[in-house]
N, C-alpha and C positions, 0 to 999 in steps of 0.2 A: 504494500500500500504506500510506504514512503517512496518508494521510487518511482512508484507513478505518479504520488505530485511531485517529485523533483523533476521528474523527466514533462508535463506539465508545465511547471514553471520554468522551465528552461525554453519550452518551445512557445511558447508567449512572449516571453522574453524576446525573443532571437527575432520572431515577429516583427514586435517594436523595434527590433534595433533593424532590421534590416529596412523598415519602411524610414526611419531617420536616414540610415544610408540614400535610399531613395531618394527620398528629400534632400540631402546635400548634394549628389549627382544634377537632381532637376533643377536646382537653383544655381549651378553651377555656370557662369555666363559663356555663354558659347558651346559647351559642350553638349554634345547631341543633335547639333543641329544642323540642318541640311537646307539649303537655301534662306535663313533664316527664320522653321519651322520646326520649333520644339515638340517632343512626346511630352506627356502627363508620365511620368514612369510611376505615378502613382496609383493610376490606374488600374492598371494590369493587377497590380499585386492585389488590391483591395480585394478585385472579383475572384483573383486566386485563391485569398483567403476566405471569402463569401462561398465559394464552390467547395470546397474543400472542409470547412468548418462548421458551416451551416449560418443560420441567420443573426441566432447571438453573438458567436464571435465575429462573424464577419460585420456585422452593424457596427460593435465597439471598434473593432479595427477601422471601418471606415468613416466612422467620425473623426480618429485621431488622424488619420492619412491627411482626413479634408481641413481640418486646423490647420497644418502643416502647411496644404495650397493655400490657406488665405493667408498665410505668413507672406507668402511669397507673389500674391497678387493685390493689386486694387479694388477688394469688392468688399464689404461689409464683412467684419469678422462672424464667422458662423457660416455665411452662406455655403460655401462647399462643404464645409462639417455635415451641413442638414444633406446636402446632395447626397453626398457621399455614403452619409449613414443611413437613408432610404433607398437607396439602390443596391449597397451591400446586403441589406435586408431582404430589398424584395429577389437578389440573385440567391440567394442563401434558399430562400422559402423555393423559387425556381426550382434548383437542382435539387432541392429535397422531393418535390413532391410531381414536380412536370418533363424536365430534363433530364438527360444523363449525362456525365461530367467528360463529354470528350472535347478533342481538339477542337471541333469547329464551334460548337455551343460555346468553348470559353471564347474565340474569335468576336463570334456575335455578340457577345455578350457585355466583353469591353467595350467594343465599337459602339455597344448600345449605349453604354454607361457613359464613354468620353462624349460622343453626340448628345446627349442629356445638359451633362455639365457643360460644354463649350457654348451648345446654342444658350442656352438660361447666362450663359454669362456675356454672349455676345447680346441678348434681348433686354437685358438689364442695364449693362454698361453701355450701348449704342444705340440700340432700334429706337427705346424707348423714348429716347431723346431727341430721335427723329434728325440726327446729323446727315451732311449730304455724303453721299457715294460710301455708306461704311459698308453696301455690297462687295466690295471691292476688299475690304478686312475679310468678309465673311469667305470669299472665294480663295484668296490667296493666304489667309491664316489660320482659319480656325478648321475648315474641312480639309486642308493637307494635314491639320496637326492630329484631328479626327483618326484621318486613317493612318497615319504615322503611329500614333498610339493602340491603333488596333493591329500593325503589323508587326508590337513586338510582342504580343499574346505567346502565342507559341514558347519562346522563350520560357515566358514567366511560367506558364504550362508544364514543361516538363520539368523547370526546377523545381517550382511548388510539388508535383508530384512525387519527384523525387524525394524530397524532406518531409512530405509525409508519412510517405512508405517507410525509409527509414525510422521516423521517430513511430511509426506502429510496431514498428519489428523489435525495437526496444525495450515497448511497452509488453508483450507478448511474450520476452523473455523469463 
């Protein structure tokens, strides 16, 4: 019993620390970028741990994920938290009850989640305001970083998997 909550606390742990990782990568100026269009690397991990954990853990992980991006953006502190943490939620409830946890479902499923959060921040911070030509943000920024962000899925996919599986095999010991 103690070693399943050490080994427990260690993979929650490692969680957090890797989405801080995350988050010092993405706020990193310049790196990752490709014509001047950054990934969310936050992204990916949230729904990894949504798919993988289920809704509770993955809702707390995606709130803390989403604090993190309002560190690092212009919008109202909370608003990606709230994002974040209703989308991990309702990915979490998804794979529990509708989906199964493969490659393409995690694909869709980012791609679903960054188009979520990127529109709600381009409708908030531009539409709203009704500034001229901010089509022109929305085509050249926000839908390349879209599918930028859904094409590092994979990735995230097979390591999440992998650090699962292991930390089951541990637990099973």
């Amino acid at each position: 019993m103690r070693k399943k909550t050490g080994l427990y606390v260690l993979k929650y742990t490692l969680y957090a620390l890797i989405l801080l990782l995350l988050y010092v990568l993405q706020s990193t100026p310049g790196l990752f970028a490709i014509g001047g269009v950054k990934p969310n690397l936050l992204i990916p991990a949230v729904v990894m741990i949504a798919m993988r954990e289920g809704e509770f853990i993955g809702g707390i992980y995606g709130a803390f994920a989403g604090l993190f991006c309002d560190l690092g953006m212009l919008v109202l502190f909370g608003f990606n938290g709230i994002i974040f943490l209703v989308c991990a939620v309702a990915v979490g409830l998804l794979c529990i009850y509708l989906v199964r946890k493969t490659l393409l479902n995690a694909v869709w499923l980012t791609a679903a989640v960054a188009a979520l959060q990127q529109l709600l921040y381009y409708f908030f911070s531009y539409g709203i305001w009704n500034y001229e030509n901010t089509q022109i943000l929305l085509l050249h920024r926000i839908i390349p970083s879209i599918l930028y962000t859904a094409a590092l899925a994979p990735l995230y996919y097979w390591f999440w998997k992998g650090l699962c599986r292991r930390f089951a095999e541990k637990m099973e010991e």
